[in-house]
Structure formats: structure tokens, C-alpha cells
N, C-alpha and C positions, 0 to 999 in steps of 0.2 A: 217138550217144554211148554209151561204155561206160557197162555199169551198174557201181553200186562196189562193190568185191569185200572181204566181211566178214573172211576169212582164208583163208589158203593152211598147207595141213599136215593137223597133226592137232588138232582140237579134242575137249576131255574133257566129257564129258556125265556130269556129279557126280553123284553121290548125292547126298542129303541126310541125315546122318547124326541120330541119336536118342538119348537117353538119357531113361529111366524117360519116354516118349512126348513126350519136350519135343525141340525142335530143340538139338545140342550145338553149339554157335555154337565151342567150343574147337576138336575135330576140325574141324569145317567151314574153320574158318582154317587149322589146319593143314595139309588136304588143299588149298587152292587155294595156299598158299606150296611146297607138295612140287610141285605141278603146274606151277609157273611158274618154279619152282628148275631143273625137268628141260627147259624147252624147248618147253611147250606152246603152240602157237597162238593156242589161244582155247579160251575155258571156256563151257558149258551149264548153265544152272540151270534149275530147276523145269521139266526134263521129262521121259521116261519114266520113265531111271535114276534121277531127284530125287523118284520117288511123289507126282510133283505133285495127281494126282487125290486124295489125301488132305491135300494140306497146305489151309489155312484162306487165305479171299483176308484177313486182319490179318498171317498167318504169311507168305505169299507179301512184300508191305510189307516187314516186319522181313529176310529172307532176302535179297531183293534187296539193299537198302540197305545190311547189313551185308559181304555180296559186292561191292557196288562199292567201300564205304570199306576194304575189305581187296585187292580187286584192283590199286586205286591207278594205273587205265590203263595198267598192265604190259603187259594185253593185250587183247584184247575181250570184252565180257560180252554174252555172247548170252542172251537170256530166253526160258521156251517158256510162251508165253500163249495157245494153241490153249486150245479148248472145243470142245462141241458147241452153244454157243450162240452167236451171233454178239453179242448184245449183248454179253456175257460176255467175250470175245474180246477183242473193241474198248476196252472197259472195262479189263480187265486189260492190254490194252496202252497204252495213254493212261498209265497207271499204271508199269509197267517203266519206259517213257521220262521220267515224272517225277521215277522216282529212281535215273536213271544209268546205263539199258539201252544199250549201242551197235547193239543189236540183235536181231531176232525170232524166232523158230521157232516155228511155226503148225503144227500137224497137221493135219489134215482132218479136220472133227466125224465124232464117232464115233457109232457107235449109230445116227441120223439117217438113215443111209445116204442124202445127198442127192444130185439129180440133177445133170449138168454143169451145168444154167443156174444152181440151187442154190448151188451149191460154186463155182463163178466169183465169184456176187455175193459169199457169204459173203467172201472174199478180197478182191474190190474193198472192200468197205465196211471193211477192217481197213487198206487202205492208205489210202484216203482221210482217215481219222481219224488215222492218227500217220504223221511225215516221220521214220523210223527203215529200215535196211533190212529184208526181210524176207525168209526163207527157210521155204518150203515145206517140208512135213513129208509123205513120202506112206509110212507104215503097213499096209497094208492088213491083216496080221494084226492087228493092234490095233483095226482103226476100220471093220472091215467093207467096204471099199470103198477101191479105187485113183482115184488120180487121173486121168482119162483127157487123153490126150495132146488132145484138142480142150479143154481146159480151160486147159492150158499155153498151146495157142493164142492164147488170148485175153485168158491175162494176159500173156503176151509183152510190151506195150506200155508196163506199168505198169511206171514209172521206181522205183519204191522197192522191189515186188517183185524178187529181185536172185537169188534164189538158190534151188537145190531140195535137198534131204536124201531120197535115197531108199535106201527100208530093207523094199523088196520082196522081194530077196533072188533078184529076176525080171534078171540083168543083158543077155537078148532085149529086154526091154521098155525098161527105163533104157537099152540102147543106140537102141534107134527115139526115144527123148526127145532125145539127145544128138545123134543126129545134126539132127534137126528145128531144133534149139535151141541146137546150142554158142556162138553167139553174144547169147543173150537171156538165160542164165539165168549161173551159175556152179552146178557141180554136185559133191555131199557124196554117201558114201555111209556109212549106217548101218548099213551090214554090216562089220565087221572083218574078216571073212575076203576080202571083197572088195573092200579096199583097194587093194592093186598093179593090181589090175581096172579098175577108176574110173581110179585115176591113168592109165594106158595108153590108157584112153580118152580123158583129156580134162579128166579131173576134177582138182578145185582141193585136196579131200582126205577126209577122213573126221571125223564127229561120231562118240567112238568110247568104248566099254564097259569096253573092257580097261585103257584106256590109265589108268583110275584106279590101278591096281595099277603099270601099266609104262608110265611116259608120256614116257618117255626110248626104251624100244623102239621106240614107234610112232611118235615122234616122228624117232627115226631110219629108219624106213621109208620115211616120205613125202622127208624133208630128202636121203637118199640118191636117189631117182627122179628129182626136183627139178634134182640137181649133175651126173643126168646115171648115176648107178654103177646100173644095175640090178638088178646082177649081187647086189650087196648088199642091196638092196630084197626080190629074191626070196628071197634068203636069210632075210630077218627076218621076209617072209612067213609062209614056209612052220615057222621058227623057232615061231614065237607058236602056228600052227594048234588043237596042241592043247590051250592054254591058252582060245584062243577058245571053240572045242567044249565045252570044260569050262562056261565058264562061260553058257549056254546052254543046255545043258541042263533047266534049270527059268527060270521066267519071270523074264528079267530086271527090278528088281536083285537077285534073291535070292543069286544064287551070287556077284556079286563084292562085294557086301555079307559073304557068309561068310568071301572072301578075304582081306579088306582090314581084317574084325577079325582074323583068325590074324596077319594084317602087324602087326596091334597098333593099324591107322590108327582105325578107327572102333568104337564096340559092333555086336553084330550084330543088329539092333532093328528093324523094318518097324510099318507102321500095317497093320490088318486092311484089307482081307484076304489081303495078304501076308504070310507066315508063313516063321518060317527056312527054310535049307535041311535035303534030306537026304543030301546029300552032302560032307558036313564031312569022313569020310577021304580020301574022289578029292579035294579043295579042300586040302588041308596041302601033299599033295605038289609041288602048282602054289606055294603061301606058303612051302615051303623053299627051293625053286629061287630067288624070288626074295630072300627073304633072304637067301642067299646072296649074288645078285648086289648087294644095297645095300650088304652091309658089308663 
């Protein structure tokens, strides 16, 4: 039996925006109606981009819930309730799906650096606690450690496990995964710049950085591979590249947090220990272009 497939395209992996350190629940609405206005697949909360490591599991509650009653099952609300602790994990997911998760993204505990039998179990015991789909998260700049493809192996089986997000940036490695596995898993990449990559390969689409700023671009990137027009896919590709670069540059979300206050969307506010950016004149020039394109 197929497993079910959370979305096809481009899903936006939010920030979580800030004011004087409080969550601004105004911006925040705004940003998921602009995202849903342009065409987005499916939205990401509280993970990397959402500085979930700083938000409070009270603050986590209120964000979710306020996300779903604003989402309004337009489209699917993916929640990233990875830890490096498996209670923790399990606990916060139990929790999303109580108030209105369609679905997971788990990273790989960080720090921990655990072994394959480690990191299987961890994962089994997050599926067997909630009937939600779940998508793997594999990091390894972030969390010290890859997921090794005997690990896939053996969650292969589990029915609610459905999906991988990889953002190794290794596309040798995600392709030995893909080819092992196009039929067990559904596969994301959290590389924007290799977007048209994934899809080509196989993949369903991208969990994506950029597309907070441009989610009508990226949303046309993938929509275009999809109908079949490549020709135009790699055009939007290669279009965005240097807006991607840009915004990487310093640890994401700092630079598209700088972007997306010049856009006017959100303040430019992080919890410590992220800190603004320093690149706020390379970042106007990417917020003219697109103002432009909005108005």
C-alpha cells in the first residue's frame, strides 16, 4: 500500500516572527494568508526557520493552535516537533496532533550524536505514539550526524513514517537514498538551490527558506516541472540562485528574517542567540527586486 503523501510542490518553512520578544501573532497571520494567497502547498512551523529551539513548549501550544485557526485547512500544517530527546519528541508530538497538526517533521536529535539502532528506535517510538504522518528531517550541519541509509532501511515499514526532508546538501547520498527507497518514502529537499534536482529525481518537492519572501516563484518552479515545462522550471531555478546564496550566507533565519522586514512583512527580531544580520545592504537589493515584483 502507498504511503500518504503530505504534499506535492513547495512547502514554506515560516519564521516565526517577534515583537519587543513576544510572538507577533499579527505578522504571523499575515505571513501564512500572503503564503496561501500565492499558492503554497503546505506550511512548516516551529522548525529551523521558526527558531523553534528558543520558543517555550506554552509558546509552541498558543503558535500551533493559532496556525491552525488561521490556516483554516487551506492547506496542510506540518509541525517540527524533533528534539534531542525522545520523550520530548513524542510529548510535543502527542501535542501538535491535539491541536490540529496534519503532520510531522522530526530532525534527528542533535548533539546526542546517536547510533543507527539509537536513531531507528528514537523514530519508531515517535510513530507508535501519534497516527499523524511523519517526515524525517536529516540535517547533519545542524545535528552532527546523517542519517545513514541502514536506518531508512528499517524504517521503511512503518506505515505513518511517509516522508524524508533532506538538507545535506550531499545530492550522491540523497540520490543512493532515492534510489533504495522511491517507493517507501516521499522525498523533500531542504536545499532551495536543489530544488529542480530532487524534483528530476523523483522528488514530491521542497520544505523551502526562500519561498517566505517569493512563494509564488517557487511555487512556480515546482507547478512548472509537475505540467511537464522544464524549460521554465530551470529558468526559475537558476532565476532565484542568487537570491538563495544570499540568503545563506549567515545562519538561517537570519538573512531572510532581514529580507522580509525591508518587504515590511515582519520586525527583524531573533531570540539569542541569534542575532541580526550583517548584511542588510546585499539584502535591500534582493527587497527592491521583489517589491517591485509585488506591486
Amino acid at each position: 500500500m502507498a504511503k500518504q503523501k503530505v504534499f506535492s510542490g513547495c512547502a514554506t518553512a515560516l519564521v516565526t516572527p517577534f515583537i519587543d520578544s513576544k510572538i507577533d501573532y499579527n505578522s504571523f497571520g499575515n505571513l501564512i494568508d500572503y503564503q496561501i494567497e500565492n499558492g503554497i502547498a503546505a506550511l512548516v512551523i516551529l522548525g529551523t526557520t521558526g527558531e523553534a529551539p528558543t520558543i517555550s513548549e506554552s509558546e509552541r501550544g498558543e503558535i500551533i493552535e493559532f496556525a491552525n485557526s488561521k490556516v483554516k485547512g487551506r492547506v496542510p500544517l506540518i509541525v517540527g516537533t524533533g528534539t534531542n530527546s525522545t520523550e520530548s519528541a513524542v510529548r510535543y508530538s502527542k501535542n501538535a496532533h491535539s491541536l490540529g497538526a496534519n503532520a510531522l517533521l522530526c530532525v534527528s536529535p542533535y548533539y546526542n550524536k546517536p547510533n543507527p539502532r539509537g536513531l531507528a528506535e528514537h523514530y519508531k517510538e515517535i510513530a507508535k505514539n501519534v497516527d499523524l504522518p511523519i517526515i524525517l528531517y536529516n540535517v547533519p550541519s545542524r545535528t552532527g550526524s546523517s542519517i545513514p541509509l541502514e536506518v531508512y532501511n528499517e524504517l521503511a515499514p512503518v506505515e505513518n513514517i511517509v516522508g524524508i526532508k533532506e538538507a545535506s546538501g550531499n545530492m550522491s547520498y540523497f540520490a543512493d537514498v532515492i534510489e533504495k527507497h522511491i517507493d517507501n518514502y516521499h522525498f523533500y529537499t531542504g536545499n532551495d538551490d536543489l530544488t529542480l534536482c530532487t524534483l528530476a529525481m523523483g522528488g514530491k518537492g521542497v520544505i523551502s527558506v526562500v519561498s517566505n519572501a517569493v512563494p509564488q516563484k517557487m511555487n512556480e518552479l515546482c507547478s512548472s516541472f509537475f505540467s511537464g515545462d522544464i524549460g521554465k522550471s530551470l529558468e526559475l531555478q537558476l532565476e532565484l540562485l542568487p537570491l538563495i546564496r544570499e540568503m545563506f550566507k549567515e545562519t538561517n533565519p537570519v538573512p531572510i528574517k532581514e529580507l522580509l522586514s525591508q518587504l515590511g512583512m515582519c520586525k527583524n527580531e531573533h531570540r539569542l542567540p541569534l542575532f541580526s544580520s550583517s548584511r542588510r545592504c546585499e539584502i535591500s537589493k534582493f527587497a527592491s527586486e521583489i517589491s517591485n515584483l509585488k506591486g
